[in-house]
N, C-alpha and C positions, 0 to 999 in steps of 0.2 A: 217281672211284668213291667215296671217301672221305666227298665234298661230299654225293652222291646219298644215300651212308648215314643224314648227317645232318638230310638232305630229307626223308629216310622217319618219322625220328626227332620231327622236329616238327612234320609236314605233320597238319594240321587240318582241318577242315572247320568251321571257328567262325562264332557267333553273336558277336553281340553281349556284353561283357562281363554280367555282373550284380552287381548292387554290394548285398548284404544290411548293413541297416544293424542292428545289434544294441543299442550302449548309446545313450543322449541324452546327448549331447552336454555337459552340464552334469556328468556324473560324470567326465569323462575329468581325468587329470594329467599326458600325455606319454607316457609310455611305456608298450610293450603288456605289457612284462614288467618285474615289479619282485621282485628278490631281495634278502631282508635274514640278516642270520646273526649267531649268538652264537657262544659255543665251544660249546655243546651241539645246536644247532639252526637248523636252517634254512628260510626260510619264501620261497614263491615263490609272485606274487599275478597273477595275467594280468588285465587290462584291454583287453577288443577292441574298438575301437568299432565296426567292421563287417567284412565280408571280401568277395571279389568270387571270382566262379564263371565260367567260361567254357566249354562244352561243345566235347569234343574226339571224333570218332570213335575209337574204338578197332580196330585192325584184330588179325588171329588168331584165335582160339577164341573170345573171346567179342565178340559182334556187339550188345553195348548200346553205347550212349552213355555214356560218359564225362564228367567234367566237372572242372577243376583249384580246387581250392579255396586260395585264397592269403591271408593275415595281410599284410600292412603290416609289413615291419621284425623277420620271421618268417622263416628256413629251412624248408624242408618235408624231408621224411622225403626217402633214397633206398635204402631197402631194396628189391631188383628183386621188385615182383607185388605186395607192401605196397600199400594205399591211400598215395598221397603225400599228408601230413596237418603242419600246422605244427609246432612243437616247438622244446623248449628244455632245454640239458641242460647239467650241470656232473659235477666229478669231487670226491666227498667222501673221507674218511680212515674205514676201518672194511669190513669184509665186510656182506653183505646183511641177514647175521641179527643185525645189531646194529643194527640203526633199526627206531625205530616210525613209519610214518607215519599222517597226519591227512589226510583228501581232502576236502576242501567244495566239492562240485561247483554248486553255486548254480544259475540256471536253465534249462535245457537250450530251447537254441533249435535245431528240429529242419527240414530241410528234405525234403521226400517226392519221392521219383526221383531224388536227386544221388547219385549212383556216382562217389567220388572218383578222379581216374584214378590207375593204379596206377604205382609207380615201374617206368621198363623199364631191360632192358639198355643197357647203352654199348659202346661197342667200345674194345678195348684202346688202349694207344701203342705198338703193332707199326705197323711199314713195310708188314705185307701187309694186307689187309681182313680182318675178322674177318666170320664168317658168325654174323651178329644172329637171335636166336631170336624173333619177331614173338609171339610167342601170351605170354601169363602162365598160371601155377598160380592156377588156380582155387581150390582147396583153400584156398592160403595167402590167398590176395587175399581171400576169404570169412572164414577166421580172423578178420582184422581187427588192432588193436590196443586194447591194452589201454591208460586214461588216462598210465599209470604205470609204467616198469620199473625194476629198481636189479639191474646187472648187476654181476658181480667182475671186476677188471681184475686180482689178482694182487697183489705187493708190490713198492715200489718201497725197498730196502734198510731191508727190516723193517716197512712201515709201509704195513698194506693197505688197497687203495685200490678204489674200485668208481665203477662211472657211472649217474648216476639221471638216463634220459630222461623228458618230462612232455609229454605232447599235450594242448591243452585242443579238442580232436575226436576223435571217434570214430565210425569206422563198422562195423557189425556186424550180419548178421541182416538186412541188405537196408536199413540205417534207419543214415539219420546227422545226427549231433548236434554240437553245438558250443558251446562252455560258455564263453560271454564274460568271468566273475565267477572264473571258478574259483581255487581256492586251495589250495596242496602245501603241508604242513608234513612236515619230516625231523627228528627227534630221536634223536640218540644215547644211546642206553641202556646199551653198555659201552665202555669203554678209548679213555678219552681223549676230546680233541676231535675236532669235525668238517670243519674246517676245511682243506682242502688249496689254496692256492694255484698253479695253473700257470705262472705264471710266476716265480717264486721255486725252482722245483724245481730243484736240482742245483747251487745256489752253494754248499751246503755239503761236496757233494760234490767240485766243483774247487778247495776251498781245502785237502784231503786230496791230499798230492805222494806218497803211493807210486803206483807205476807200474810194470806187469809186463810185460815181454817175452820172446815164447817164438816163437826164430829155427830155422829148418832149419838143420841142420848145418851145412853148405857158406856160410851167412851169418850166422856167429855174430862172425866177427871185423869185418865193417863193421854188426854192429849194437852190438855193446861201444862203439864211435866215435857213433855213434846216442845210446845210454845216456849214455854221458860229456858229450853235450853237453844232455841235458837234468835230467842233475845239474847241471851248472853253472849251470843254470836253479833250481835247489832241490828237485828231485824225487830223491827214493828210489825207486831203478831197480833190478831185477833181472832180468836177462838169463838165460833160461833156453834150453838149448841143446834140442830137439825131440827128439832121441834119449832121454834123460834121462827122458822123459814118455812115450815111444811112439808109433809111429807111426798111431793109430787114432782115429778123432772119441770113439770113447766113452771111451780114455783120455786123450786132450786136455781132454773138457771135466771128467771126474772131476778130472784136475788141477790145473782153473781154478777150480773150485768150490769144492775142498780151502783152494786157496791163500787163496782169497776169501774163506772162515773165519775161517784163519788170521790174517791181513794186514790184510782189508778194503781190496785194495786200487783206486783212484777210476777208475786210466785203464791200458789194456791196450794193446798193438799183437803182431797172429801176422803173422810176415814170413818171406814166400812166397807162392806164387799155390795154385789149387786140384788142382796135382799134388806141390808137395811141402807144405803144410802139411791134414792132414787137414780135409776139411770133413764138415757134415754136409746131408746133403740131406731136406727138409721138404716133405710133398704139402700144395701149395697149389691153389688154383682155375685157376692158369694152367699150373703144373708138378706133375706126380708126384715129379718130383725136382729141389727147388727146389735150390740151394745157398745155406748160412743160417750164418752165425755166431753169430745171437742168440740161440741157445740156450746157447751156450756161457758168455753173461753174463747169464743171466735165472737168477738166484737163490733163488727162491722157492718152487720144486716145481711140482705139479699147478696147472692154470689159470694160474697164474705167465704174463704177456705181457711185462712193462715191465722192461726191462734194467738190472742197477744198476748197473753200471759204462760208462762212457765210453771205447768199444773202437773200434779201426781196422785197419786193413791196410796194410801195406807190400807191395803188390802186385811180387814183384819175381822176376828168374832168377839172376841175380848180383851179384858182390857192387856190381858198378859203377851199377848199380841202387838199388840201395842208398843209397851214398853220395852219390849224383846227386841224389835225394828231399830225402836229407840237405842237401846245399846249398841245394835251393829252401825248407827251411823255416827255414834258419838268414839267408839271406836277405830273407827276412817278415821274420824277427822284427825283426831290427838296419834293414829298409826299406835295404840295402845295396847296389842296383840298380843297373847302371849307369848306366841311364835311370832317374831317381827320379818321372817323370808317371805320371798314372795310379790315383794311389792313392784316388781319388773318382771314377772310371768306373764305369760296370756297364753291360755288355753283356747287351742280352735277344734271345735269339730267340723266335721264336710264331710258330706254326699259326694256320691261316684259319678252324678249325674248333671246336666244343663252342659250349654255351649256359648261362645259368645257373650262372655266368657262362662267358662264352667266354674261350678261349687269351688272346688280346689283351685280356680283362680282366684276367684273371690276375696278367699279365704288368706292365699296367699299377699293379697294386695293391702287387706284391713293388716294383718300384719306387717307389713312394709312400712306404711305409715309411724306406729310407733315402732318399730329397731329403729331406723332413719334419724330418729328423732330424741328417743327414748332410749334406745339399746335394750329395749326389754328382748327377754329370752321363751322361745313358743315348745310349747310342747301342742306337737298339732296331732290329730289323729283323727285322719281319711277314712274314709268308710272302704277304699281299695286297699286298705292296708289291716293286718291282722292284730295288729295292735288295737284298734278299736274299736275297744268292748267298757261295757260302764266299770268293771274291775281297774284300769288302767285310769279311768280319766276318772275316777274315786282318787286314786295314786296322787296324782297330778294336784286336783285338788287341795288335797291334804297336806302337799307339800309350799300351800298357798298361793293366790293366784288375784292378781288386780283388775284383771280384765277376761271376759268368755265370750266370743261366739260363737256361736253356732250356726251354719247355714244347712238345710236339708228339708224333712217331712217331717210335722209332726204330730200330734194325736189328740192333745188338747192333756195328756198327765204325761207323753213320753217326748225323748225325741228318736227317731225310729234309724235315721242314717249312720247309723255306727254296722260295723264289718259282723259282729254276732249280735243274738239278742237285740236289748234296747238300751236305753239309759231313761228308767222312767221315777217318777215320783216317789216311789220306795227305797231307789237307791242314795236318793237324799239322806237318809238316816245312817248311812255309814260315814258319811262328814262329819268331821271333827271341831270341835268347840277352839276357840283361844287363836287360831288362825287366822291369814289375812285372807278374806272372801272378799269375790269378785264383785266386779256389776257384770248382768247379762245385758248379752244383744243378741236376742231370738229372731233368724228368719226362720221361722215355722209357723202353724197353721196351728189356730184353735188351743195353744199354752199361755197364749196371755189374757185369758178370761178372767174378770175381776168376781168372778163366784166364791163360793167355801166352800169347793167340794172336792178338793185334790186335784186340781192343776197346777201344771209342771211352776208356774210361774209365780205361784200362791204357796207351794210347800217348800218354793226357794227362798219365801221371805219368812213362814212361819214355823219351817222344822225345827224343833230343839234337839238336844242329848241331855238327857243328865239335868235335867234344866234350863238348861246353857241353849242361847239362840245357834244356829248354823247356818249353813247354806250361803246365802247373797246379802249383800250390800244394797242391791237395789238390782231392777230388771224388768226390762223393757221388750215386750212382747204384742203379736196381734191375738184378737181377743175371738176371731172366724178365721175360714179360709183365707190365707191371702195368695197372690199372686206371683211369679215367678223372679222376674229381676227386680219389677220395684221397689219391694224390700231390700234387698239384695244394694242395690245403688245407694238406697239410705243409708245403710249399716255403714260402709265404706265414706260416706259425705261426713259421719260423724267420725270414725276415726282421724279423719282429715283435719275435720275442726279442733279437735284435742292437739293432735300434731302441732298445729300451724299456731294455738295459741299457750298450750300449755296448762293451764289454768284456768280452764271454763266452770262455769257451773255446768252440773250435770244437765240441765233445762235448757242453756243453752246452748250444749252440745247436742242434745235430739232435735231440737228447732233447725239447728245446721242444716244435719241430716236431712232434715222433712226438705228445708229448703234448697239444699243440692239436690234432692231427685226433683223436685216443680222443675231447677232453672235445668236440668242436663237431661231429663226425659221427655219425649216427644209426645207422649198422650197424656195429655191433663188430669183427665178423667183417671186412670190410672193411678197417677199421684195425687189427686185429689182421696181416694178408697183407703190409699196408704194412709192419710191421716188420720184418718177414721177409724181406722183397724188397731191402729199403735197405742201402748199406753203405759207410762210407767208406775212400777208398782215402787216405791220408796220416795225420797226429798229432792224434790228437785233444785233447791239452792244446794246442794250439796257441791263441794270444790273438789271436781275430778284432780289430782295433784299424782305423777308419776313421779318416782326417788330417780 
């Protein structure tokens, strides 16, 4: 059913491409976009030397032709009804109302009857089908886009930040146009530079060791043993017992806030799952009532998205929970394993399914990252391929493994994109003790619930054998439905960030992540859900470190 989804999704009725050619060939230099930047300004010069058109049917309410408009070396928008329109966007330092911009639209190359097709719905990474709404908003798909937007993303520990998308197309008014020359200028005119870095954000963050912990009652004394060993690490640990604070999300996060004043402190862990540590629940597109932590670290008030602190969860019921956690990450650090192979593996699972790119692109790309870099070695297994079944990727496993993603559907105890059967919750218990276990990165739906009650992402941190902890290292999941690339984009921002620095904390590696899908996705709103949804279950000072 799933497949047919995406039959419907792509199924066309095409012509021939058509290839518009726009500049001669003697003015091109390479690249279609070129960005340069001072401390005060930023200048962004598009060069197209042509784009290609393909007409697509459109089915639903409106019965025109369609047609895909695509740049060379370009993204296109995925705002769902939006005309999909190429684009280029970064993340600057400063609110809206502090730049002037300069627009020199140069000369509009206009085509008569092209109706860009509009971006449509996806279907979630739920295990059930999601019922796809065929028709778009006409209203909105008519609105159009404007060449330009510069949205507020909020502050990222003082220091606010915003996202300036740029389309050198637009369609509008039944008439669309395409600016080959076009050229953005952004000038700050108050406080400070302009300047933001992505991938730089938050090493100054993890070289700050305070570190707050705020434990349920009943697991205050295996998280004091928690504490004490991550002072001996260097960090200034404060262990704060949940009674103390109250038991209520609106007094949990005044107290996290307060503290955060206070202290300023870089990395948090609340330990307990979501009946004894207060959560808060956020209406999102997929839930009325998400369950969300991030607000409890997003410091900056109204509009505020981007969290400043580097927080996790010690998803646990007792204290033996606890200190089991404990072992598997005192065992990272020291690589104390009984089996020490493994520390250059990564296991990928992937779905048969999506485009633009597809799961197994995906999938292939987050791998790319570290071989390039790492030389690690993948045992990957496709859901188009007959090798993946939970029997093989147990195999794999056991054979140890420093890294897992996953991309596909999933269930909230399985993940369902493997070639037979599942790979769910129960097969956890054929993993082997003394091993080097993974961290996850779960794009799937409903397995990263911070509950007690057998999710996939909760029995990855709390299955034993024998006594002996198993499973993960730590693992990073959405806690509802989520949505299709966004995640997907993320997963891939944090591999990057490992790559490019080697040596992250693991907090600052999902911050990456969050913060490559804000600066390189087109709908906010979108990336804004993803933060929301994501959450990791283990330490987030923890030192991601590849051999």
């Amino acid at each position: 059913m799933k497949n047919f989804i995406w039959l419907l999704l792509m199924l066309s009725f095409a012509t021939e491409a058509k290839v518009y050619q726009l500049l001669e060939t003697s003015l091109l230099r390479g690249e279609v976009v070129e960005r340069t930047q001072t401390n005060q300004s930023i200048k962004v010069k598009f060069l197209i030397p042509s784009f290609s058109s393909e007409e697509d049917k459109a089915y639903g309410i409106l019965k025109d032709e369609f047609s895909s408009v695509v740049v060379e070396g370009m993204e296109n928008t995925k705002e769902v009804s939006k005309p999909s329109l190429p684009y280029h966007s970064f993340i600057v330092k400063g609110a809206p109302s502090d730049f002037k911009v300069n627009l020199k639209k140069g000369k509009a190359f206009t085509v008569k009857g092209l109706k860009p097709t509009p971006a449509r719905e996806l279907p979630c990474r739920c295990a059930k089908d999601k019922n796809l709404d065929p028709n778009i908003d006409i209203l909105k798909y008519e609105e159009g886009r404007a060449l330009y937007k510069i949205e507020y993303l909020g502050d990222f520990r003082g220091e606010k930040l915003s996202k300036v998308t740029i389309s050198p197309a637009k369609y509008k008014d039944s008439k669309f146009e395409i600016y080959p020359e076009l050229e953005f200028s952004l000038t700050k005119v108050r406080g400070g530079g302009i300047n933001f870095n992505t991938e730089e954000a938050g090493k100054e963050v993890s070289s700050n060791k305070n570190y707050l912990m705020v434990a349920a009652s009943h697991l205050v004394k295996a998280t004091n043993k928690l504490a004490d060993y991550k002072r001996s690490q260097g960090f200034k640990v404060k262990v704060v017992d949940l009674k103390t604070v109250g038991k209520t999300s609106e007094k949990l996060k005044s107290f996290l806030h307060e503290e955060y004043r206070r202290n300023g402190y870089s990395f948090a862990l609340l330990i307990g799952h979501e009946e004894t540590m207060p959560t808060e629940y956020k209406s999102t597109s997929s839930d009325a009532e998400t369950p969300s932590d991030t607000a409890y670290f997003t410091m900056g008030g109204s509009g505020d998205i981007i969290p400043d602190v580097f927080y996790g969860r010690i998803v646990a019921d007792t204290e033996k929970d606890v200190l089991n956690q404990l072992k598997k990450i005192k065992e990272y650090d020291s690589k104390s394993y009984a089996q020490n192979r493994g520390r250059n593996h990564f296991v990928g699972i992937a779905s048969d399914e999506g485009s633009n790119p597809s799961d197994v692109e995906y999938m292939e790309s987050y791998h790319a990252e570290f071989k390039d870099v790492f030389g690690t070695k993948a045992s990957l297994y496709l859901q188009e391929r007959s090798n993946s079944n939970s029997r093989n990727i147990n195999k794999a496993l056991n054979e140890g493994a420093h890294w897992l993603s996953y991309i596909g559907h999933g269930s909230g105890d399985s993940w369902s994109s493997v070639n037979r059967g599942d790979y769910n919750s129960a097969h956890i218990k054929d993993l082997n003790p003394g091993i080097v276990k993974p961290v996850i990165i779960d794009v799937a739906c409903q397995n990263g619930r911070f509950s007690y009650e057998g999710r996939l992402g909760e029995r990855f941190m709390n299955e034993t054998k024998n006594g002996q902890p198993i499973g993960a290292v730590a693992y990073y999941g959405g806690s509802v439905d989520i949505s299709w690339h966004p995640p997907a984009v993320m997963a891939k921002g944090i591999n990057k960030a490992i790559a490019k620095d080697g040596f992250n904390t693991l907090g600052e590696a999902l911050l990456k992540g969050q913060l490559h899908l804000l600066e390189t996705y087109d709908d906010r709103e979108a990336a804004e859900e993803n933060l929301i949804w994501y959450h990791l279950f283990g330490d987030p000072s923890m030192k991601i470190s590849f051999n």
